[in-house]
C-alpha positions as CSV (number, residue, x, y, z in Angstrom):
1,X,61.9,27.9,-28.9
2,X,62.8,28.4,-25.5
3,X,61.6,31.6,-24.2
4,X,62.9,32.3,-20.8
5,X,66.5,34.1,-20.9
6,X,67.5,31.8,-18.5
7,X,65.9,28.4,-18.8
8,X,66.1,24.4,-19.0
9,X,64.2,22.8,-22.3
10,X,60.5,22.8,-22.1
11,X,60.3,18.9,-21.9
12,X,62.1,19.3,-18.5
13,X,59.7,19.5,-15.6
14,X,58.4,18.0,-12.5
15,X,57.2,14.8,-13.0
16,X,59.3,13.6,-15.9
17,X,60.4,10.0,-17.0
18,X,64.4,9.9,-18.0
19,X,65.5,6.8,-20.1
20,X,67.2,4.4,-17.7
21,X,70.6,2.8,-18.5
22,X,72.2,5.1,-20.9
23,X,74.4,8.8,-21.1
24,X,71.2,11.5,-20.1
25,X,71.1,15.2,-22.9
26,X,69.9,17.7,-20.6
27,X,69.7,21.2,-22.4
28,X,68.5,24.5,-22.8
29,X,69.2,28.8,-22.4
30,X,71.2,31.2,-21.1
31,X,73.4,34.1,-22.0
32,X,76.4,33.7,-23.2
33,X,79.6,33.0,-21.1
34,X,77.2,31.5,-18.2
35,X,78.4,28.9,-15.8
36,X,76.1,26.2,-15.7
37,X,75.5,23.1,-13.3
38,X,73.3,20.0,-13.2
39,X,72.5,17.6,-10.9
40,X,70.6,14.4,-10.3
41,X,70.6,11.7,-8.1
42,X,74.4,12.1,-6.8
43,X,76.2,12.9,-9.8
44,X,76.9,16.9,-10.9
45,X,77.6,18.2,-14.7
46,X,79.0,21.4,-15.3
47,X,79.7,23.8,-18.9
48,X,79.1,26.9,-19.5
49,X,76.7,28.5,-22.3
50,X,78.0,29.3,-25.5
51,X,77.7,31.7,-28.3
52,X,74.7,30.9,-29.2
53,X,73.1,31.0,-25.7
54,X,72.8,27.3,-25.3
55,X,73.3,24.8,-23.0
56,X,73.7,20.9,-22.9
57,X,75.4,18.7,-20.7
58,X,75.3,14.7,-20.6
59,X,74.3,12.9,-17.3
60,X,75.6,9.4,-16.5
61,X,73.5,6.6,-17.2
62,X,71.3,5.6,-14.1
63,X,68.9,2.6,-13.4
64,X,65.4,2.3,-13.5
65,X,64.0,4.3,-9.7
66,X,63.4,7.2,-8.5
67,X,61.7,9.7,-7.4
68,X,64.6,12.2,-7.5
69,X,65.2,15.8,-7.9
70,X,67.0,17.7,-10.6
71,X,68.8,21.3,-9.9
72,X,70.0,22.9,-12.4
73,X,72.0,26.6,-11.7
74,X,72.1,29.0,-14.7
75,X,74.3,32.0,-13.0
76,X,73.3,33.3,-9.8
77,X,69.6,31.3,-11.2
78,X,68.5,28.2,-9.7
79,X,65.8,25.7,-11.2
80,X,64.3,22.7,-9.2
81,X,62.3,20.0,-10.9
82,X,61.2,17.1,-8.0
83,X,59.6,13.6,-8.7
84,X,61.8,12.7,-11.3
85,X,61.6,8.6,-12.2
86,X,64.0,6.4,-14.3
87,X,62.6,3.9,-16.4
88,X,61.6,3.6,-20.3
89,X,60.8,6.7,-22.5
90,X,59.2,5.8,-25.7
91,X,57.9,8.8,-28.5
92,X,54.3,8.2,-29.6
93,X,54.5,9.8,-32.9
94,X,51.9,9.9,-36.1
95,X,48.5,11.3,-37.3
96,X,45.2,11.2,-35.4
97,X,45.0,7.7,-33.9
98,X,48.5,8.3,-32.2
99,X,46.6,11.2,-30.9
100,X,43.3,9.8,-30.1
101,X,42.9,10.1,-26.8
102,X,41.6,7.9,-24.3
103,X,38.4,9.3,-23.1
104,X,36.7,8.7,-26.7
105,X,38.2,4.9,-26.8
106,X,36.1,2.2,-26.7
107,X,35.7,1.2,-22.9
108,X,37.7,4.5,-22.0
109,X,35.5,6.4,-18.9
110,X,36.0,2.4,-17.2
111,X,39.7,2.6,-18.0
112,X,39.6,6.1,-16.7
113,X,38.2,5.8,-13.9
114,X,41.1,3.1,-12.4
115,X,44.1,4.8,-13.8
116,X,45.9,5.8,-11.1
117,X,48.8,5.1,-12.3
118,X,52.2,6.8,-10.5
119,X,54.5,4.8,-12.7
120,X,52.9,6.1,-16.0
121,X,53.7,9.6,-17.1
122,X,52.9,11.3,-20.5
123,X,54.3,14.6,-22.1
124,X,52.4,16.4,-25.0
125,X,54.4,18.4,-27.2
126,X,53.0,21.3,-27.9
127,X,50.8,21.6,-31.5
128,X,52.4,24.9,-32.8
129,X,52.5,25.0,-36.5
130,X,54.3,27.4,-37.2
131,X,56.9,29.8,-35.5
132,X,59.4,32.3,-37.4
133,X,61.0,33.8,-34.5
134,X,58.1,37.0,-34.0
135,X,55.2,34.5,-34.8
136,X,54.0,31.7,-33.2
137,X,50.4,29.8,-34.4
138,X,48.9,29.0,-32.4
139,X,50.9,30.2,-29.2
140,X,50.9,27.4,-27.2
141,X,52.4,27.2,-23.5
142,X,54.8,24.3,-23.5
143,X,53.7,21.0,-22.3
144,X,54.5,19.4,-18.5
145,X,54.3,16.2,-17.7
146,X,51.8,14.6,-16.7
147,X,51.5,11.4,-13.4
148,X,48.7,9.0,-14.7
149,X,45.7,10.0,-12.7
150,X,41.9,9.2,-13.2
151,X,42.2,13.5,-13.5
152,X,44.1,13.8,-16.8
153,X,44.7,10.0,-17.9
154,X,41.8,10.7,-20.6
155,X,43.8,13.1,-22.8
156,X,46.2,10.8,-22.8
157,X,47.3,9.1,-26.4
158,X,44.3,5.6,-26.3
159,X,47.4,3.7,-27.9
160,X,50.4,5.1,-25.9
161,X,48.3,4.6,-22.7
162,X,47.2,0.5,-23.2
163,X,51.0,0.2,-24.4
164,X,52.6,1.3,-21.3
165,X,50.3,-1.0,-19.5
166,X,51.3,-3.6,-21.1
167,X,54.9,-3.6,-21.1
168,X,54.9,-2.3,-17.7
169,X,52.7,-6.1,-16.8
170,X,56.1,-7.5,-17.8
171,X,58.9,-4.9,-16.8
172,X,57.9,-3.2,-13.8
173,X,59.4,-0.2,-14.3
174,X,58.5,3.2,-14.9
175,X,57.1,4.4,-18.2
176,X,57.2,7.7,-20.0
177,X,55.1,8.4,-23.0
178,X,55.9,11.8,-24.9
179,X,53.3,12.3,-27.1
180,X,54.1,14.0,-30.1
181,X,51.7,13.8,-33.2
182,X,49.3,15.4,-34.8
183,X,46.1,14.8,-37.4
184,X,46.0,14.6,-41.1
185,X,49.6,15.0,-41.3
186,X,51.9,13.2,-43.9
187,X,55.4,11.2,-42.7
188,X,57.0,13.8,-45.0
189,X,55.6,16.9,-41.7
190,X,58.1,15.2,-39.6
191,X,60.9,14.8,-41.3
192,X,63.7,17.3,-42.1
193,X,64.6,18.8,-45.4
194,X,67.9,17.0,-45.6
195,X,66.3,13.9,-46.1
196,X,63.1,14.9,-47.9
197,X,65.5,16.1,-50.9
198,X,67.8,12.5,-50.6
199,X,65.1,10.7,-52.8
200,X,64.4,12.2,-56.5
201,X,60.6,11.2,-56.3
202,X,59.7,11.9,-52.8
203,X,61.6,15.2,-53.2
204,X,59.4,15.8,-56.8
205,X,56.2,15.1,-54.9
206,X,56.1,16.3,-51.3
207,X,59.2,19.7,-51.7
208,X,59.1,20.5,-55.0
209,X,54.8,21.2,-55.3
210,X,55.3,23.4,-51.7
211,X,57.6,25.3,-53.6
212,X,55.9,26.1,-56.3
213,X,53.0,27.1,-54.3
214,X,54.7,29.1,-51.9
215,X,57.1,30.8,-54.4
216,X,54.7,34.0,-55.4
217,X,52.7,33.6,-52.5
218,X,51.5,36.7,-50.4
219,X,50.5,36.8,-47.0
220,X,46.7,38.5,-47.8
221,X,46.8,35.4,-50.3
222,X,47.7,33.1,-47.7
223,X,44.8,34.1,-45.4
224,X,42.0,34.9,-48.1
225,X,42.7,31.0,-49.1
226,X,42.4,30.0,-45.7
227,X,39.4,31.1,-45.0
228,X,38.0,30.3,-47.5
229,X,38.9,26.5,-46.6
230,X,38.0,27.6,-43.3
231,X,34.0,27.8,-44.5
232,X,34.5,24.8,-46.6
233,X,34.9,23.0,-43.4
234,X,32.3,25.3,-41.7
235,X,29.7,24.4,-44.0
236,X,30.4,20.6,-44.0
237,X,30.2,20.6,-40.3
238,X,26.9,22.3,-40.1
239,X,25.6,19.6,-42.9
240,X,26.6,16.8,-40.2
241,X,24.9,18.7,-37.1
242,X,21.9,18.9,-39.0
243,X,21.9,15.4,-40.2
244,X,22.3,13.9,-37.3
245,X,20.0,15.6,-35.8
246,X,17.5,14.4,-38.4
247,X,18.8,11.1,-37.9
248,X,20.1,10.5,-34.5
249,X,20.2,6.4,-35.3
250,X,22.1,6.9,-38.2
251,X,25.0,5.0,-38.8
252,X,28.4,6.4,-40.5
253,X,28.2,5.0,-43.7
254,X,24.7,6.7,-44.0
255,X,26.4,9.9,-42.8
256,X,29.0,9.6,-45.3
257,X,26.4,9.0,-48.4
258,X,24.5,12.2,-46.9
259,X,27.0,14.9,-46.8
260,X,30.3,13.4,-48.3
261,X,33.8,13.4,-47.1
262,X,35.4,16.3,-45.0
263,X,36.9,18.8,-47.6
264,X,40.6,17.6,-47.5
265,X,43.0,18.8,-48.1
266,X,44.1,22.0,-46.3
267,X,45.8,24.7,-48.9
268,X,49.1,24.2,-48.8
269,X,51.3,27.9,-47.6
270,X,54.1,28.8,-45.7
271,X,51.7,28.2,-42.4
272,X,50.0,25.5,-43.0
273,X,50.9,22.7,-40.1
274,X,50.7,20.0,-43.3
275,X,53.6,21.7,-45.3
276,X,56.5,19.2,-45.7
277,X,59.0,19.2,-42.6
278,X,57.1,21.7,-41.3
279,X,55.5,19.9,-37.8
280,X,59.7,18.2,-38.0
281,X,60.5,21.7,-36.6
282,X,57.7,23.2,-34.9
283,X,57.5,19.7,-32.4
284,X,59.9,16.8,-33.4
285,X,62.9,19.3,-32.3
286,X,61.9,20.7,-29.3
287,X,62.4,17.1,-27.7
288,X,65.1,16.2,-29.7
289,X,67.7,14.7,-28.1
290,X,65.9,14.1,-25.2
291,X,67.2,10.2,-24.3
292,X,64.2,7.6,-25.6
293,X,64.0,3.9,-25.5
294,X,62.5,4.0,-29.2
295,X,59.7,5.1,-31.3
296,X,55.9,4.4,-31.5
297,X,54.4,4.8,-34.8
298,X,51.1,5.1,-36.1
299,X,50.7,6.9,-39.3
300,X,49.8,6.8,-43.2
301,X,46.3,6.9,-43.6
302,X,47.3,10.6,-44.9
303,X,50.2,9.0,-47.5
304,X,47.8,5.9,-49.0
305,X,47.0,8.4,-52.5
306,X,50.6,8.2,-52.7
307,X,51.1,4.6,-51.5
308,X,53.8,4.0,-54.1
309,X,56.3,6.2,-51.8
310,X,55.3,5.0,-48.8
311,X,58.4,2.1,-48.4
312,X,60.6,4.8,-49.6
313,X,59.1,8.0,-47.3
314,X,59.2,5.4,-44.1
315,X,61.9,4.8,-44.7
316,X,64.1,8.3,-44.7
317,X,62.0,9.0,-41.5
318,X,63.6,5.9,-39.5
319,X,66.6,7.2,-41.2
320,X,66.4,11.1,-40.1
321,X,65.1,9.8,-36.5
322,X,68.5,8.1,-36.0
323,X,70.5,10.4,-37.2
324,X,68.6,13.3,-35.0
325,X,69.3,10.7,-32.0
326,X,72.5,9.5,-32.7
327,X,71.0,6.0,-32.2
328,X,72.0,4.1,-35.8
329,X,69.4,1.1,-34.2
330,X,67.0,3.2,-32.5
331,X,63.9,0.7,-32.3
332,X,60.8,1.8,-34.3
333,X,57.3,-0.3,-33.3
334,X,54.5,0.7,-35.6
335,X,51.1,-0.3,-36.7
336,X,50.1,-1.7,-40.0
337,X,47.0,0.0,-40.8
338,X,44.0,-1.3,-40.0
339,X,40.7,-2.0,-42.3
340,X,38.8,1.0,-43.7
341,X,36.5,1.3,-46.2
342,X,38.0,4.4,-48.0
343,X,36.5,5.6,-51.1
344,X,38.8,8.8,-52.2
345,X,40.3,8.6,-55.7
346,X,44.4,6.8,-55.3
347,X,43.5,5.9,-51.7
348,X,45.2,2.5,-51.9
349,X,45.5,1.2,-48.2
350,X,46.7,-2.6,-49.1
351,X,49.8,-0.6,-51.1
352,X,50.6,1.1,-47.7
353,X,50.1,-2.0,-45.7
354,X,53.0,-3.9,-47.9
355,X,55.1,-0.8,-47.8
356,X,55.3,-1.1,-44.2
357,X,55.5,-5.4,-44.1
358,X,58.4,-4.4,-46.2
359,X,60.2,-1.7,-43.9
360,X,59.7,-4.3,-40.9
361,X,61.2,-7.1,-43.4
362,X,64.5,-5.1,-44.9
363,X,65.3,-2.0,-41.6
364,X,67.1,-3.5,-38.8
365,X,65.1,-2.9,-35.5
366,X,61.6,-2.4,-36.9
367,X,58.8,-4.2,-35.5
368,X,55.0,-4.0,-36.8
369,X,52.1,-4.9,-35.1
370,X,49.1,-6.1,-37.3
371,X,45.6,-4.1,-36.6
372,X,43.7,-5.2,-39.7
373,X,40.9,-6.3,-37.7
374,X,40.7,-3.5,-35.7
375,X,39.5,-0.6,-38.1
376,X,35.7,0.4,-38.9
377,X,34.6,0.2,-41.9
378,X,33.2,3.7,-42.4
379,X,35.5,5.5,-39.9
380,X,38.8,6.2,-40.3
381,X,39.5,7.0,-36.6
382,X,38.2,3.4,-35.0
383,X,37.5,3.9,-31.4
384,X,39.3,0.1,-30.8
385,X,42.4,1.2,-29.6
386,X,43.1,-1.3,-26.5
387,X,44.1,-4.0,-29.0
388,X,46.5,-1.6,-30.7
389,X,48.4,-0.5,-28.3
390,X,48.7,-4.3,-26.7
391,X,50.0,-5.3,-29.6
392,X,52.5,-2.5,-30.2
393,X,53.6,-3.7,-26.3
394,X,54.2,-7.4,-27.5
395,X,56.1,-6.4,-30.4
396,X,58.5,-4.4,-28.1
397,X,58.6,-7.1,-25.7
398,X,59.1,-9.7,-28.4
399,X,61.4,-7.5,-30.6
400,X,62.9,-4.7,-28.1
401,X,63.4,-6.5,-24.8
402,X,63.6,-9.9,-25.2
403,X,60.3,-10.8,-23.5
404,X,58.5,-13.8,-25.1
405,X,58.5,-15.2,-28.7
406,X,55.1,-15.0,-29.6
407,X,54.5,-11.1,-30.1
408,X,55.1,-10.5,-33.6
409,X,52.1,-11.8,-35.9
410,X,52.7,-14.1,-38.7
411,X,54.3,-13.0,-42.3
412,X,54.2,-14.1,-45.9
413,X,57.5,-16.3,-46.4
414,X,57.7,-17.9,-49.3
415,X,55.3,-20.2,-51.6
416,X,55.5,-23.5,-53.3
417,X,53.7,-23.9,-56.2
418,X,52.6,-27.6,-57.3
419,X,49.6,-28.4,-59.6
420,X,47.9,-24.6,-59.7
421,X,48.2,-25.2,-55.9
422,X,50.1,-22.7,-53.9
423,X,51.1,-23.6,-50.3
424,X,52.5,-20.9,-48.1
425,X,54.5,-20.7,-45.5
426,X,54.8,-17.7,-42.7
427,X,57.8,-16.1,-40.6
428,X,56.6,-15.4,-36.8
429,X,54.8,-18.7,-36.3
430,X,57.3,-19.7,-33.7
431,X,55.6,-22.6,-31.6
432,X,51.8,-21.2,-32.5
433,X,49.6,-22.8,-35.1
434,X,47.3,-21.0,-37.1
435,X,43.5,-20.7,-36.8
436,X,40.6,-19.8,-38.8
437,X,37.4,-20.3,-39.1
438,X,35.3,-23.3,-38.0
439,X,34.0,-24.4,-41.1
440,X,37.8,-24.2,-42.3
441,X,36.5,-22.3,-45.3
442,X,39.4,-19.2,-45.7
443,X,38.2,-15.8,-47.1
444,X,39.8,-13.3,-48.5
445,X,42.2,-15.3,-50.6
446,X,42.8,-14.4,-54.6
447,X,44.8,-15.9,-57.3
448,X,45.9,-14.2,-60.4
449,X,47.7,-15.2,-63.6
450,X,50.5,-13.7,-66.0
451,X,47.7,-10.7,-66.9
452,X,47.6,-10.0,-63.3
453,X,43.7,-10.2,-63.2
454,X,43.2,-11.5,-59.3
455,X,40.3,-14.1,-59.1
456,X,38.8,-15.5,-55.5
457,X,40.7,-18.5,-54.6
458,X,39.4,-21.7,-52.3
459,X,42.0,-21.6,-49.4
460,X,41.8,-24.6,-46.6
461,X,44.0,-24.4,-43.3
462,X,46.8,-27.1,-42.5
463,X,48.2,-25.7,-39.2
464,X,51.1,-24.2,-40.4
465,X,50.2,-23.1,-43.8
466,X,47.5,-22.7,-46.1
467,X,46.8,-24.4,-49.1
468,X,45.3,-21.9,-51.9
469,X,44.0,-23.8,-55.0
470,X,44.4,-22.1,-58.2
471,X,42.1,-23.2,-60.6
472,X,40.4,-20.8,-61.3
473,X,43.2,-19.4,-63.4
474,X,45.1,-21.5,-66.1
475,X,48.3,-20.5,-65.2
476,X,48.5,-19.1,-61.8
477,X,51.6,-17.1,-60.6
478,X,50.5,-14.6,-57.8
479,X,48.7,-15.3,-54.6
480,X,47.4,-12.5,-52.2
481,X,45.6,-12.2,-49.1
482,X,43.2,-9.5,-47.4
483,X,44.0,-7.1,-50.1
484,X,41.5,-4.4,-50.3
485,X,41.0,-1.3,-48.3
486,X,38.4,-2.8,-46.2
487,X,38.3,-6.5,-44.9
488,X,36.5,-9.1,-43.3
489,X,39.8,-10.9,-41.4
490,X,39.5,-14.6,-40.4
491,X,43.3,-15.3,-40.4
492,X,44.6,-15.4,-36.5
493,X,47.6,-17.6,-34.6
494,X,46.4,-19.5,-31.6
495,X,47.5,-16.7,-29.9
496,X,45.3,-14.4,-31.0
497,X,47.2,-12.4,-33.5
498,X,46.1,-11.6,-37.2
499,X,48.0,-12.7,-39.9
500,X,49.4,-9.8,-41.7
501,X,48.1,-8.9,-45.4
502,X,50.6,-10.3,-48.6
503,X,50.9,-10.7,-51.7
504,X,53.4,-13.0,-52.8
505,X,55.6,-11.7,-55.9
């Protein structure tokens, strides 16, 4: 919602990134009938506002540089924005370990305290959950963006941050992050209604239950059953002050046994930032169709009770993106989810982790980056995030810009079965080998028959494959690898990349 009468799109301020190489959506207010007039580096747009009071004109492409200055006239108004760079614009989007920020990363006050970084910018949309048009909750001011300083560089997104780095190693351009995400939220928050209602199932289990919920729902109601969630959450953060101040060694796991999980989940109402396509509106839009290079993706912890959907849910949200950016093959780089010992009823996290092998596997311009090995087993927000990020980096590199062969880990293929032995093969290996552990002893490896009942299976290395004995079945038909919420992983390419979870089918 842009506020001012007269007025360019919140994500428009000094300091911004613009996509390099393609046509440039600049947009935003002013009353009807209203001549308006862009410029940028040399080249001049013109319209004029319409009915609505909007605004948008389309800039020529321009190559990576800068700095450069933007004026834009509204009427008789004039708005300058100055130190304007040209490079690559990628989204950050997701649930809390998109958001993580820097400063509680592992190693973060050293990275801090060197990144001054001129070439590295981030935007943070806004967190409002909810607006109607009187209301807005909270009422946030709109982002700016931000020039990577030791100052602000530790709100930035951990992942985001270590991913620019990277791929600016290897580009040398500028980088814009625009961080838009937000905790405990469900892939079905960010997408639209139009899609959430294409799929019978996901539109039975994320729409149809808000509904209901909603349908007799009154305000007073609404409020009396937040706060009382509210002291639910009050409480259970006063049982973990007090035991750690008991037990100031403790570890998480023994914090977990002693007080239990947060209370989760929120109650669902016309407010609540978790409703479905809810956060879609109140964030994804207001940047929408800002020009992007492509999406960073780090999400579905909150989906794994519903793991099921996951392939299908991912998949409308590529699907809505595209459409929203009129980009039929805009990339999407994600993470796999790491390991985590989750003990909520449904929480199946191998389930999700297929779901999205699968979505890298069947959607054209999809690249994942494995993280199994970079999760803690009793904390669902690992402070590890350096790794995460680089990886994300040499998937784009590998996948998005043509950089290198060797930034995508290794897939499940295809098997050969021969005498209760399974051999199997990966995609990704390029020129690499495989490498485990010394004693060449594989973990983590399990072998089933027709009743599905998995058993663990002796598995020895041979460079390129693995061999996976059987025997312990009489009839073996199903192999799988690393499949449980949490995992010890021992399965990496020479070049230090994880093999990704599978089971073959």
């Amino acid at each position: 919602m842009i506020k001012n009468k007269y007025a360019v799109a919140g994500i428009f301020t000094d300091n911004m990134v613009l996509q390099r190489d393609c046509d440039l959506p600049v947009w935003g207010e002013a009353p009807a009938g209203t001549a308006v007039q862009v410029e940028l580096a040399g080249h001049s747009c013109a319209t004029t506002a319409g009915d609505a009071n909007k605004w948008k004109v389309l800039l020529p492409p321009l190559p990576a540089g800068g700095p450069y200055r933007m004026r834009i006239r509204l009427g008789a108004n004039v708005i300058c924005l100055d130190n304007i760079l040209v490079g690559e614009v990628w989204l950050a989007g997701g649930q809390s370990n998109m958001e993580f920020p820097l400063k509680d990363s592992t190693g973060g006050a050293e990275e801090i305290s060197g990144a001054n970084y001129e070439w590295l910018r981030q935007y943070e949309v806004a967190q409002i959950e909810y607006e109607d048009g009187l209301q807005v909750v909270p009422d946030l001011p709109a982002g700016v963006w931000k020039v990577c300083t030791p100052e602000c560089a530790g709100s930035f997104s951990a992942v985001a941050y270590y991913f620019a780095k990277r791929v600016y190693a290897d580009l040398h351009i500028p980088i814009g992050i625009i961080s838009c995400n937000k905790g405990g939220t469900s892939a079905a928050c960010w997408m639209s209604e139009e899609y959430l209602t294409r799929d019978r199932t996901v539109r039975a289990c994320y729409l149809k239950p808000y509904y209901r919920v909603i349908a007799n729902l009154t305000e007073a109601e609404e409020a009396k059953r937040e706060q009382k969630y509210l002291r639910r959450r009050a409480l259970h953060d006063e049982k973990i002050r007090a035991f750690k101040e008991k037990h100031p060694k403790a570890g998480m796991e023994e914090l977990k046994q002693s007080v239990g999980h947060t209370p989760w989940p929120p109650p669902l109402s016309r407010k609540a930032y978790g409703r479905p396509a809810g956060l879609y509106h109140t964030m994804l839009e207001k940047v929408i169709p800002y020009a992007i290079k492509g999406v960073l993706w780090y999400q579905g912890e909150e989906d794994t009770r519903r793991s099921e959907l996951y392939r299908t849910l991912f998949t409308l949200l590529i699907a809505d993106w595209r459409e929203r950016w009129h980009n039929r093959e805009l990339p999407f780089v994600f993470v796999q989810l790491p390991a985590y010992h989750d003990t909520k009823p449904l929480a199946n996290w191998p389930a999700v982790r297929e779901a999205q092998l699968q979505v890298t596997q069947t959607i054209p311009s999809t690249f994942m980056a494995v993280t199994i090995d970079c999760g803690e087993k009793f904390d669902i927000h690992p402070p590890l995030k350096k790794p995460v990020g680089e990886r994300l980096a040499l998937a784009a590199l590998t996948g998005v810009y043509g950089v290198g062969k060797d930034g995508l880990s290794p897939v499940y293929s295809h098997h050969v079965l021969c005498d209760r032995r399974f051999v199997v093969y990966f995609d990704n290996l390029e020129g690499g080998i495989l490498v485990g552990p010394l004693d060449a002893c594989l973990q983590g490896f399990e072998v089933c028959g027709q009743d599905g009942i998995f058993f663990p299976a002796e598995a020895q290395l041979r460079s390129r494959t693995v061999v996976v004995d059987g025997k312990q079945v009489e009839k073996p038909v199903r192999v799988r690898y690393a499949w449980s919420n949490y995992t010890q992983v021992i399965l990496y390419t020479n070049y230090g990349l994880p093999v990704s979870p599978f089971q073959t089918r």
